[in-house]
C-alpha positions in Angstrom: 25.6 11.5 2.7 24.5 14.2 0.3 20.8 15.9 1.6 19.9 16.1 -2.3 20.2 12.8 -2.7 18.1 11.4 0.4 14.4 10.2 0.1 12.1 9.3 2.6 10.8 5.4 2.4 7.6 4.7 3.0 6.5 0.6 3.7 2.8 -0.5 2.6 1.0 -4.2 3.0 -1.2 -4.6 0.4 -3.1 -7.7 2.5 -5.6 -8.8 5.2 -7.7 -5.9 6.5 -6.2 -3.4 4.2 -8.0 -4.7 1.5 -10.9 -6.7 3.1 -11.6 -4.5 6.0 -13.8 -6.3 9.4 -17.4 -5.7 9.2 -17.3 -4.9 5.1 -18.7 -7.1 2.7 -15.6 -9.6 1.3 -16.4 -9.8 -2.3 -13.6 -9.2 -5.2 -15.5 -5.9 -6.0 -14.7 -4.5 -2.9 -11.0 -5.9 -2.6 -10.8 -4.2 -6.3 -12.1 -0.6 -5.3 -10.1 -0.8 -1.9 -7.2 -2.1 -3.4 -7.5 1.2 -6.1 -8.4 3.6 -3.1 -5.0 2.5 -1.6 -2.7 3.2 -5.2 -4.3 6.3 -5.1 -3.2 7.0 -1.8 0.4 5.7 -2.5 0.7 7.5 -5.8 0.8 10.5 -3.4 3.9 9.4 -2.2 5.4 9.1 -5.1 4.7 12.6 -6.2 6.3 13.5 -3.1 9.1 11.7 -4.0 9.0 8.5 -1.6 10.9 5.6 -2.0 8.3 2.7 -1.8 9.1 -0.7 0.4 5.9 -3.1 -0.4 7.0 -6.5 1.2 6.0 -9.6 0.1 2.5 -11.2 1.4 3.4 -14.1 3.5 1.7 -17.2 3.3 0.2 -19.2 6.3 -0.3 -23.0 5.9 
C-alpha cells in the first residue's frame, strides 16, 4: 500500500451519554449544543484528514 494514500479512521457514537451526559439536565437544548460541541470536535478530524466511521444508533426494544 502507497503511504500517500493511507488515512487514519476515526469511529464516533453520536448517542446515549455523549449527547445527554449523567447528572446534566436532558432537555433538546442541551442534546442540540452537545451534539454541535461534538461536530466541532470531529470537524477537527477532518482537517486533519480523517476518514470518519459513525455507526448506526442501535435500537433496544
Amino acid at each position: 500500500m502507497n503511504s500517500k494514500n493511507t488515512k487514519k479512521t476515526a469511529a464516533f457514537a453520536f448517542r446515549g451519554n455523549g449527547i445527554s451526559p449523567k447528572g446534566k439536565l436532558d432537555t433538546i437544548a442541551n442534546q442540540f449544543r452537545n451534539t454541535c460541541k461534538s461536530c466541532v470536535a470531529i470537524m477537527n478530524f477532518i482537517k486533519q484528514g480523517y476518514h470518519l466511521a459513525i455507526p448506526p444508533a442501535s435500537s433496544h426494544n
